[in-house]
C-alpha positions as CSV (number, residue, x, y, z in Angstrom):
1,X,52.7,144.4,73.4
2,X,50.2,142.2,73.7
3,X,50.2,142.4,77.5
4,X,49.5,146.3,77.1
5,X,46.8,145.4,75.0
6,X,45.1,143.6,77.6
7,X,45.2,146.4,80.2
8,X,44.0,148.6,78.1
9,X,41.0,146.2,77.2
10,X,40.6,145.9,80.9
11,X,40.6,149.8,81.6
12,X,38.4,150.5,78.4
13,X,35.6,148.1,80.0
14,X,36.1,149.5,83.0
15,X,35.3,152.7,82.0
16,X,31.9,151.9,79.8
17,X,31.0,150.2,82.6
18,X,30.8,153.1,84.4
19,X,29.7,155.2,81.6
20,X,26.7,152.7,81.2
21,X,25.6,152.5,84.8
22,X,25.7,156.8,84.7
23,X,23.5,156.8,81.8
24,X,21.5,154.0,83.5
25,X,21.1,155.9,86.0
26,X,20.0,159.5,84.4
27,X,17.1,157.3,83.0
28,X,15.1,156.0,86.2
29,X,13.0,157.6,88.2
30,X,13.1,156.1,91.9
31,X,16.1,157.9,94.0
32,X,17.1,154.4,95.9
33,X,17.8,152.8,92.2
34,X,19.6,155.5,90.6
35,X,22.0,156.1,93.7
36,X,22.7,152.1,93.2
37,X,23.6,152.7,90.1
38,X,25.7,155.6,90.4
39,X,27.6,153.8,93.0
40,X,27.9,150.7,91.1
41,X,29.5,152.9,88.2
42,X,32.4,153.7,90.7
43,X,32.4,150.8,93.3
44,X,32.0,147.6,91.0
45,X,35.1,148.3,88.7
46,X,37.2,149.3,91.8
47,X,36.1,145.9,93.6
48,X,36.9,144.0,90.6
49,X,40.4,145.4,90.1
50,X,41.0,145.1,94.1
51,X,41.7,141.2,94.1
52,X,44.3,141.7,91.1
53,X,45.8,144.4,93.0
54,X,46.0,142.7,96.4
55,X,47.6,139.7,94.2
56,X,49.9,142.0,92.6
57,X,51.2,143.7,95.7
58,X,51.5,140.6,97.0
59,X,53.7,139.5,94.5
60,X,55.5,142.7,94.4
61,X,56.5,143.2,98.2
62,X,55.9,140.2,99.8
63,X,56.9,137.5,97.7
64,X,59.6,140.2,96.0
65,X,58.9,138.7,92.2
66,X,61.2,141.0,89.8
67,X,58.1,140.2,86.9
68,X,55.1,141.1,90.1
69,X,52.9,143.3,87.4
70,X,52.4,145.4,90.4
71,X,53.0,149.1,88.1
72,X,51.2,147.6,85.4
73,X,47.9,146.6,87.8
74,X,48.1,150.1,89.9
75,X,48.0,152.1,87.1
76,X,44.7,150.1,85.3
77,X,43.1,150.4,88.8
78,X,43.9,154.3,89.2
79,X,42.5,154.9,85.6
80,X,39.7,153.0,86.1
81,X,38.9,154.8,90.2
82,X,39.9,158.3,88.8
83,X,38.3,158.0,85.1
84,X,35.1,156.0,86.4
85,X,34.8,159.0,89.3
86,X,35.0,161.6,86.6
87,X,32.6,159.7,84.2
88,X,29.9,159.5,86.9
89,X,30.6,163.3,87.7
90,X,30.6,164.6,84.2
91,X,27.6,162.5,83.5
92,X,25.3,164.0,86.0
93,X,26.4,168.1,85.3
94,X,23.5,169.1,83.8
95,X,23.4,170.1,80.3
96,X,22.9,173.6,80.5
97,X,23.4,175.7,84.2
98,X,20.4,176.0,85.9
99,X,18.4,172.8,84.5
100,X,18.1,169.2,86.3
101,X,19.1,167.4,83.0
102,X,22.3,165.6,83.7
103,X,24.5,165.5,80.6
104,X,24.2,161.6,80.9
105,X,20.5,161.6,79.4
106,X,22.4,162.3,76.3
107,X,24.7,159.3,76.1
108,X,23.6,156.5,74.0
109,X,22.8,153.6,75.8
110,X,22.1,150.9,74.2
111,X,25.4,152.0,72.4
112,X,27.4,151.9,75.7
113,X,26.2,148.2,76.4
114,X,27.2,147.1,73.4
115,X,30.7,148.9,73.5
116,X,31.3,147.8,77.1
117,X,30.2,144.1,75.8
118,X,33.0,144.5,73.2
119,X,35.5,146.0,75.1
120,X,34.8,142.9,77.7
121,X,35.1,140.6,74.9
122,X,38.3,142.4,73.8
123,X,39.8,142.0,77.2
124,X,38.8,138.3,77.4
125,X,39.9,137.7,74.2
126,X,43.4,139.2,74.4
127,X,43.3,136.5,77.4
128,X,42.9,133.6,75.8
129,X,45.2,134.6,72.8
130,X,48.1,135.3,75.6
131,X,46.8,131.7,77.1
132,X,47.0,130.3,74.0
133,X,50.8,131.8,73.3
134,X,52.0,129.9,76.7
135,X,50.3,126.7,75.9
136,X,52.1,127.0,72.0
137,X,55.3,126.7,74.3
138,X,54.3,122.8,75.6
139,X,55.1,120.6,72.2
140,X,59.2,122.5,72.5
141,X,59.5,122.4,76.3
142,X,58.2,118.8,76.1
143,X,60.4,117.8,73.1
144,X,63.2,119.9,74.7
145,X,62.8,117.6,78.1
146,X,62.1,114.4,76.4
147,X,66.2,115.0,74.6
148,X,67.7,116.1,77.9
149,X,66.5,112.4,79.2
150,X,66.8,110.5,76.2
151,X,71.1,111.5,76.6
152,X,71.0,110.7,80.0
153,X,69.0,107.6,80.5
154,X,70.6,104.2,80.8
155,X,70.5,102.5,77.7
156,X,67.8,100.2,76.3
157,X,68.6,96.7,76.5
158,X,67.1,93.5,77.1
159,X,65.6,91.8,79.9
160,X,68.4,89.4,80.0
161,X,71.3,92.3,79.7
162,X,69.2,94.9,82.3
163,X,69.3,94.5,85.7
164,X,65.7,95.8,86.7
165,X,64.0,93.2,86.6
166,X,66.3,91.2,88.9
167,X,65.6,94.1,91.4
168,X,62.4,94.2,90.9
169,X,62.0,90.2,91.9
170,X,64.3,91.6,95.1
171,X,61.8,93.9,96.2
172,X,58.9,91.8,95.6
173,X,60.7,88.7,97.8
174,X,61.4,92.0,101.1
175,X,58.1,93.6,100.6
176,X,56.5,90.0,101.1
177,X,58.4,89.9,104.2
178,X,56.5,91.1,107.5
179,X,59.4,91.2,109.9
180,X,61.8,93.0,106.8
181,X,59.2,95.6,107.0
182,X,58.3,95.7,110.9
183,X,59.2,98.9,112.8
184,X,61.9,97.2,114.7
185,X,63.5,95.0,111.2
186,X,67.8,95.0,111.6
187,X,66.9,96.7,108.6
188,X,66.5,99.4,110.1
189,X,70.0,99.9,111.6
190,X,72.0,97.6,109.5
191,X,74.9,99.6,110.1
192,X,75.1,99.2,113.9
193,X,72.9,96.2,114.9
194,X,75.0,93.2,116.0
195,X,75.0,90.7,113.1
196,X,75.5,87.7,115.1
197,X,71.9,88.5,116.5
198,X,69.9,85.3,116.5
199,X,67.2,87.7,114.1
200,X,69.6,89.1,111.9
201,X,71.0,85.6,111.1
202,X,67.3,84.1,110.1
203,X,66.4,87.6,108.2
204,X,69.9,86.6,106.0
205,X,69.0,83.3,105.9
206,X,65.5,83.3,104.8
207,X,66.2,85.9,102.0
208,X,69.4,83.9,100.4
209,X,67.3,84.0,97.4
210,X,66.8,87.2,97.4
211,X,70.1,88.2,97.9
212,X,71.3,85.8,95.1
213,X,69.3,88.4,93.1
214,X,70.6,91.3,94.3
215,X,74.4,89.7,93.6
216,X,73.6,88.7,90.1
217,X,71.5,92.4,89.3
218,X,74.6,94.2,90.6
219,X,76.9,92.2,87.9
220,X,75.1,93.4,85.2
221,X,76.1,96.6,83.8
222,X,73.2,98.6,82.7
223,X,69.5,99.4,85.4
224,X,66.8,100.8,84.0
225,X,63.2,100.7,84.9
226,X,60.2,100.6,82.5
227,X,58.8,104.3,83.4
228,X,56.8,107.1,81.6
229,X,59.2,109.7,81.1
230,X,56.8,111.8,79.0
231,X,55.1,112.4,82.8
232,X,57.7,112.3,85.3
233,X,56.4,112.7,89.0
234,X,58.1,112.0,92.1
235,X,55.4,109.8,92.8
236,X,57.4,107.0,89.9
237,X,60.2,107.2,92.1
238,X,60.1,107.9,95.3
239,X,58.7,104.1,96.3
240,X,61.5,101.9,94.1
241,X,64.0,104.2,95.8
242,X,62.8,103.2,99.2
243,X,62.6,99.7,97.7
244,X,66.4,100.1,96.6
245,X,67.5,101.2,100.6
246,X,66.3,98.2,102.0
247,X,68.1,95.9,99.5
248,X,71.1,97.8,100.2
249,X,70.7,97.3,103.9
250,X,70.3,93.4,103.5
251,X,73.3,93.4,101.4
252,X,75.0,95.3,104.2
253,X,73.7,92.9,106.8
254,X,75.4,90.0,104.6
255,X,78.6,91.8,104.1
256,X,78.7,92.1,107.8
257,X,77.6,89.0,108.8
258,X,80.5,87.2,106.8
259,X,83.3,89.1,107.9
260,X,82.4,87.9,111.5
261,X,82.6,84.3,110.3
262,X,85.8,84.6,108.7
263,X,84.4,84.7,105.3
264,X,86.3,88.1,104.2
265,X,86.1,87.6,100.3
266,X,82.5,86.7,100.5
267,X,82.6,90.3,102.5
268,X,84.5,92.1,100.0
269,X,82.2,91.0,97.2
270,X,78.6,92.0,98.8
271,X,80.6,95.3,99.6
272,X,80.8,95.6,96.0
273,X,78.0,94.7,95.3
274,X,76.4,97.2,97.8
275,X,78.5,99.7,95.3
276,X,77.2,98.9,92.2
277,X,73.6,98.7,93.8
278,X,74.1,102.3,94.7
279,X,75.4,102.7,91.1
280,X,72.3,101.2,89.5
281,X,70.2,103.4,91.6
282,X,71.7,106.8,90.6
283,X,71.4,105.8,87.0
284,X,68.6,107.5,86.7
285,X,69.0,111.5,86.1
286,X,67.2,113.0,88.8
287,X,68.2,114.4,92.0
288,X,66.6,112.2,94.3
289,X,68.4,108.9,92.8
290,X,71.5,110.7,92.7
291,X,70.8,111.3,96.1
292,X,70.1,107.8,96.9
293,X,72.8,106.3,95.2
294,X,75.3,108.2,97.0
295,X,73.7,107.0,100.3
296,X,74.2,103.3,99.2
297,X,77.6,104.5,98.2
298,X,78.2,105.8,101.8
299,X,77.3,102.8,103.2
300,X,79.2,100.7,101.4
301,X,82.5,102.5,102.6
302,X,80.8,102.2,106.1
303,X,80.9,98.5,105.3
304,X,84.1,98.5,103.9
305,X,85.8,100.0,106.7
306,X,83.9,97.7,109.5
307,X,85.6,94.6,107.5
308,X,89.0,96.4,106.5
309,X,90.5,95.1,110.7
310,X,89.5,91.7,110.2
311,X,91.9,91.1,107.2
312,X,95.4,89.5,107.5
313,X,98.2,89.1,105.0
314,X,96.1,86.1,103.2
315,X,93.7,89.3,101.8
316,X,96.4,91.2,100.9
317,X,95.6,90.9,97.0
318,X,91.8,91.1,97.6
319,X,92.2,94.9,98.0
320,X,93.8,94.6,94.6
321,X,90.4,93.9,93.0
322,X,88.9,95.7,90.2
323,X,85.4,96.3,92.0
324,X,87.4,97.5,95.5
325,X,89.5,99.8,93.8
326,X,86.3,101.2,92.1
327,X,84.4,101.2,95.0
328,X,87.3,103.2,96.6
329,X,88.0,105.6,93.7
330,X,85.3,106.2,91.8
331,X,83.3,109.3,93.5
332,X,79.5,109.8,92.9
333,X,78.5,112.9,90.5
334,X,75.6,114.5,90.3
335,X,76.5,116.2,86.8
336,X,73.8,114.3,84.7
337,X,71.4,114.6,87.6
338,X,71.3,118.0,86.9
339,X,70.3,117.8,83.5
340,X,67.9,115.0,84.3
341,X,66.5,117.7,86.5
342,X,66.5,120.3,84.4
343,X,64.2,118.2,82.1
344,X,62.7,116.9,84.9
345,X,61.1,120.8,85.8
346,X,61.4,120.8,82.1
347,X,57.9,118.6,82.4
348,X,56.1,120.4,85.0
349,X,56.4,123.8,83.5
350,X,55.0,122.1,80.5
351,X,52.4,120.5,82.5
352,X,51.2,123.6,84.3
353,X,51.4,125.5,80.7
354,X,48.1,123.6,80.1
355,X,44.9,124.7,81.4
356,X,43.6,121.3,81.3
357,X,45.9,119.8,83.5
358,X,44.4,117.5,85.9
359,X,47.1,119.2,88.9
360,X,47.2,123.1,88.0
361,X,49.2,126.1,88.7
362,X,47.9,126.3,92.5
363,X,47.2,122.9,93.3
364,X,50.9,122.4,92.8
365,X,51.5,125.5,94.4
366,X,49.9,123.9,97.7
367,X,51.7,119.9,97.3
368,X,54.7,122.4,97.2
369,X,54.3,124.0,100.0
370,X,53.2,120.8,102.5
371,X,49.7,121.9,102.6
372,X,48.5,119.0,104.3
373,X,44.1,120.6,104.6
374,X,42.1,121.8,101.9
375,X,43.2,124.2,99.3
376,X,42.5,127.6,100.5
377,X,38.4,128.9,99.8
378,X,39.3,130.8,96.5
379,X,41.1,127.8,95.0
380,X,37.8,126.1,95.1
381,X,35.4,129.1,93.3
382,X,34.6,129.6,90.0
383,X,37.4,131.7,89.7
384,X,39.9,129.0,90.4
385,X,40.3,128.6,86.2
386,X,40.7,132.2,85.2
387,X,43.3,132.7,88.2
388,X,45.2,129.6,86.9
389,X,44.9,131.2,83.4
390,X,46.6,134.7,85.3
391,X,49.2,132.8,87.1
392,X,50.3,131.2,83.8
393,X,50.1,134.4,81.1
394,X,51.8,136.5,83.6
395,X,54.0,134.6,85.6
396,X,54.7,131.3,84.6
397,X,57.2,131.7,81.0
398,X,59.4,134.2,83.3
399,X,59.3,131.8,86.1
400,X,60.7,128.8,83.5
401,X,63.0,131.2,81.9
402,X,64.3,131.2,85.4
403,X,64.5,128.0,86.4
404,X,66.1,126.7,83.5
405,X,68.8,129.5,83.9
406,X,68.9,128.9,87.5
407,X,69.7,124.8,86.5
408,X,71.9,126.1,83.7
409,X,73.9,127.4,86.6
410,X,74.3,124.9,88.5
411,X,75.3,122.4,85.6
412,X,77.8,124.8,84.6
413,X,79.5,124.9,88.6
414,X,79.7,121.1,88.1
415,X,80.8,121.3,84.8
416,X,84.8,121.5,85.9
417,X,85.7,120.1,89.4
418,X,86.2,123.0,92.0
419,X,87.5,123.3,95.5
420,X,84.7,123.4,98.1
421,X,85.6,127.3,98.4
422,X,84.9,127.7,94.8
423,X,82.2,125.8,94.5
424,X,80.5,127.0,97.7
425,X,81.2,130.9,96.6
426,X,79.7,130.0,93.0
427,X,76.4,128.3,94.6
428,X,76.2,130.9,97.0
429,X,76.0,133.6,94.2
430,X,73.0,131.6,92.3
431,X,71.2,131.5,95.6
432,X,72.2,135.2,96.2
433,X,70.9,135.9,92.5
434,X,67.2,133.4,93.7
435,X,66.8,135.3,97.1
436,X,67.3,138.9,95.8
437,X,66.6,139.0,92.2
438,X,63.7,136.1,92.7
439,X,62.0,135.9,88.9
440,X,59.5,133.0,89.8
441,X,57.5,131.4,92.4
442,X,58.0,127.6,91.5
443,X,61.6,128.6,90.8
444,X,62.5,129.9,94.1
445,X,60.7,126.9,95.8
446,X,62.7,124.1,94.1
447,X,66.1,126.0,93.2
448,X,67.6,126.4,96.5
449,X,67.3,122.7,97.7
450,X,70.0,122.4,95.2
451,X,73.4,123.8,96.3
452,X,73.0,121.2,99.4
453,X,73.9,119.0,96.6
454,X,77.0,120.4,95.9
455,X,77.8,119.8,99.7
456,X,77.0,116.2,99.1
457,X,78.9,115.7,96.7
458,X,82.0,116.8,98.4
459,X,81.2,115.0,101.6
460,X,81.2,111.7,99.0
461,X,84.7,113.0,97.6
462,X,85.9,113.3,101.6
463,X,84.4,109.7,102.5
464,X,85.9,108.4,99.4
465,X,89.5,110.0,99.9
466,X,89.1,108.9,103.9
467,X,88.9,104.9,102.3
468,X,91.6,105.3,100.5
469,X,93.5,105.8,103.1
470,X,92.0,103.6,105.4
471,X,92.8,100.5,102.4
472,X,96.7,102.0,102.6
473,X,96.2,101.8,106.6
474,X,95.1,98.0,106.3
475,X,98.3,97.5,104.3
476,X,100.6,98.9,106.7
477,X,98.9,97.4,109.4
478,X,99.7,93.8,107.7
479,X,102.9,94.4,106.6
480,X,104.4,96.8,109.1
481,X,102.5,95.2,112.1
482,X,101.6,98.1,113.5
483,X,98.8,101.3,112.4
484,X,100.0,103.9,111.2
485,X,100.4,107.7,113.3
486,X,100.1,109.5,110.7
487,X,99.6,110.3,107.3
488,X,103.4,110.7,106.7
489,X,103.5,106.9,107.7
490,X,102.0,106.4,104.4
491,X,103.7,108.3,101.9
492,X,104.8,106.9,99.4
493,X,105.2,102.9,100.2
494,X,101.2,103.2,100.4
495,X,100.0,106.2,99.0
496,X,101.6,108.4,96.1
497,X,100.6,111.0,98.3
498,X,98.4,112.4,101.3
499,X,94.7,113.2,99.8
500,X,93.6,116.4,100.4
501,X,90.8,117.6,102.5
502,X,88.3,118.6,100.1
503,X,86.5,120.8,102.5
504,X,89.7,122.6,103.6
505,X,92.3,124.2,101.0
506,X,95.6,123.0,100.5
507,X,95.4,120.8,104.0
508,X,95.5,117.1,103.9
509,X,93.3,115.0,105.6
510,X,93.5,114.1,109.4
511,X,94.8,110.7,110.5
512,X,94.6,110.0,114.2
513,X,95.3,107.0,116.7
514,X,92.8,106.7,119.5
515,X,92.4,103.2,122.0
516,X,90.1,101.5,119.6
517,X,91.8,102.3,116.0
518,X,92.3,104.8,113.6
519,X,90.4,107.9,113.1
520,X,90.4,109.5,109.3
521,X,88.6,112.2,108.2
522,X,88.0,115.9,106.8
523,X,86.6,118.9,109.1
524,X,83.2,119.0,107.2
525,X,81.9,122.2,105.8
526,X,82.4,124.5,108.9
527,X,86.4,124.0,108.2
528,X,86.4,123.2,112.0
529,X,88.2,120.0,113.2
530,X,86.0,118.4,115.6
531,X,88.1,115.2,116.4
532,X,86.4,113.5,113.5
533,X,82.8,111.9,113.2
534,X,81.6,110.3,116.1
535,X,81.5,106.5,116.1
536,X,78.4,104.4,114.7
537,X,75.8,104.1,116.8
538,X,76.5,107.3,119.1
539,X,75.1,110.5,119.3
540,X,76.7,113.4,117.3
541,X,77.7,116.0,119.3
542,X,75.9,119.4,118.2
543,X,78.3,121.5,115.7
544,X,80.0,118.5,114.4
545,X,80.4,117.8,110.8
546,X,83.4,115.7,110.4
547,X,83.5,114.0,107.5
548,X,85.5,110.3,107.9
549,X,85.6,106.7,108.7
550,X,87.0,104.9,111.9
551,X,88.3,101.5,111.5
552,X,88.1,99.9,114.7
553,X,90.7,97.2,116.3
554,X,90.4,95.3,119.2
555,X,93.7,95.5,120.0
556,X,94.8,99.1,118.4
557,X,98.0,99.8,119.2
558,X,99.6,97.0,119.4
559,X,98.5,94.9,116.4
């Protein structure tokens, strides 16, 4: 109701205005001054509106916003052309047929300024009270994102019990480093790079220190860093993430390193530790360290199945461990990610609800988009505050009310696991629902990003099912003496039964021979069996999305 108010206001001032500049103009003498006038009482409320209309339009039938204000704006800028154009007309008909008197003379007008003044103040102050009703939403939104963290944080222990600070000491000891940073670090591709490399074996040794942190962090059961959640940015986590990678990698480049020497329980144990690295860093509820930690997670069965060829019947037991069979069977989730994001955009909605904001409405707007240049001219004016003030009475609540329903969504798909067909039909529908019923600008900018998730989180559940059955491989490969051809070689002396293929339904996963070792792995989201992922260190052939491990032998077939 309010909202009508305001066009109302803004058609009522409007229309003085124009009444004003007719009387105006009925009152001077000189030709040139009144025809200024006159056209100011039509042109100036019409060039006023046009900005607001463009916007609008815009809104409407480019950007497709189901809340665009598009009617609403069109029908305040056709009152205020077609009432203005008959003000001006009915104020210069003279009074009586026949006489030069324009009826106009007649109209008060000192009494016109001041209604115009107070229809203006009307109109601005309907503005500021709808302003006003947004920013009344920040102390809820805050204390409603500030709950959704507080129950999925990591808990608050000591220095002694938390394994940040260890981490923190880690990163400090590899950001000191020149040649762990350098373009060309075995960092880099710790996966693939030969570990017996003269510079991978000093980059190990010189940071034994560090990786002595690293070990005793990941044995401690609860990461969290000292951060401001009451202003989350990316900004507070993107760097430590990075930080996190390259521990990982020198971890990995340990694990590696070992198995080579013949040191296959010192192997097995940095594995785990690369698991519970990638643990710690997912511990925080936000996308990108979910994302992060399932990447640590990834490599660690990368690891894993590099060192599974090297073990003999003396390991047999070490796949019996506690942290392998976790590493093998416990499956990343991104369920309290989701919330952590939902509180995270929680935040920024809150942020952008206040005017005083140091990053508004379209400065954020811009980051969003990869502006890299200047903000665009009218961002800069002095109209840059009253069209943040717009963007947030008109747009903004609906474009929260979206995301959070859009979020909502997506925690409830994750709430219950689904097959891939499910899950993919279900996060096709909310991005169906973004693209053609599309309720908010910031909303349809982050939402979407989100269902790759889901596809992440089922290539983890395929990686994850492909290890254990690489671990049941090893063991028929010691025992039997030979690798297995198939799944059925498994069932059940080494596996209750074949895993499925999460990508696929009701098909198992594919095992296959080739000359260097076993292939294991699901046909990836196309459903198309590709022969599996292509080995480390190669080029993927375009179309491929296998999901899977190899475990290489030297001597395949016959050991």
């Amino acid at each position: 109701m309010t909202h009508l108010a305001f066009f109302i206001a803004v058609v009522a001032t409007s229309l003085l205005w124009s009444a004003t500049m007719t009387a105006a103009a009925t009152r001077v003498q000189r030709p040139w001054l009144q025809q200024l006038l006159i056209t100011l009482a039509v042109i100036a409320p019409a060039l006023a509106l046009a900005p607001w209309l463009a916007g609008s339009f815009m809104l409407a039938f480019a950007a497709k916003l189901q809340v665009n204000w598009f009617a609403a704006v069109v029908t305040a800028f056709l009152s205020t052309v077609i009432g203005g154009g008959w003000i001006v007309r009915a104020g210069l008909r003279p009074t009586v047929i026949g006489l030069a008197i324009p009826t106009a003379v007649q109209w008060p007008l000192v009494g016109l300024v001041a209604a115009f003044l107070l229809a203006k103040s009307v109109a601005a102050g309907t503005l500021l009270t709808l302003d006003k009703g947004v920013t009344s939403m920040i102390p809820s939104m805050k204390a409603e994102a500030v709950e959704l963290l507080q129950a999925n944080l990591p808990p608050v222990v000591s220095d002694t019990a938390n394994a940040a600070p260890l981490y923190q000491a880690a990163f400090a000891a590899l950001d000191a480093d020149p040649v762990a940073g350098a373009p060309d670090s075995p960092l880099d591709t710790s996966s693939t790079v030969d570990v017996q490399d003269a510079a991978v074996a000093d980059l190990v040794a010189r940071h034994s220190e560090t990786l002595s942190l690293l070990r005793e962090a990941a044995g401690r059961d609860v990461c969290r860093f000292t951060r401001d959640w009451t202003r989350p940015s990316l900004d507070m986590l993107i760097p430590e993430m990075q930080s996190v990678r390259q521990a990982a990698r020198l971890v990995q480049l340990a694990a590696r390193r070992k198995a080579t020497t013949g040191d296959i329980a010192g192997a097995l144990t940095d594995i785990a530790v690369l698991h519970r690295i990638g643990q710690h860093a997912a511990a925080e509820p936000i996308l990108i360290s979910g994302l992060v930690g399932v990447a640590i997670d990834t490599m660690a069965l990368d690891t894993l199945a590099q060192v599974l060829p090297k073990l003999d019947s003396s390991d047999l037991e070490r796949l019996d461990a506690p942290a392998i069979r976790d590493l093998v069977h416990i499956v990343p989730s991104f369920k309290r990610h989701f919330f952590g994001e939902e509180a995270f955009g929680t935040m920024m909605f809150a942020s952008l609800c206040d005017g005083r904001s140091a990053m508004d409405s379209f400065d954020l707007l811009a980051s969003i988009e990869g502006s890299s240049g200047p903000a665009p001219a009218l961002w800069r004016t002095p109209l840059k505050p009253l069209i943040g003030t717009l963007f947030r009475v008109f747009l903004l609540p609906e474009d929260f009310r979206a995301y959070r329903s859009t979020l909502r969504a997506y925690q409830q798909l994750l709430a219950v696991p689904k097959s891939f067909t499910d899950s993919t039909r279900e996060a096709k529908a909310i991005e169906d629902s973004l693209n053609n019923d599309r309720r908010g600008i910031l909303t349809s900018m982050l939402a979407p990003a989100l269902s790759s998730c889901i596809r992440t989180g089922v290539r983890s559940q395929a990686l994850h099912r492909a290890a254990a059955v690489a671990v049941a491989a090893t063991r028929h490969r010691i025992e039997k003496g030979s690798l297995p051809e198939s799944l059925d070689d498994l069932v059940p002396a080494f596996l209750p039964f074949a895993p499925a293929d999460p990508f696929a339904d009701n098909v198992p996963l594919r095992l296959t021979q080739t000359d260097s070792g076993l292939v294991i792995y699901s046909v990836g989201p196309d459903r198309e069996d590709d022969g599996g992922p292509a080995a480390p260190g190669t080029e993927t052939p375009g179309g491929n999305d296998d999901v899977g491990l190899r475990i290489v032998h030297s001597s395949a077939r016959t050991q």
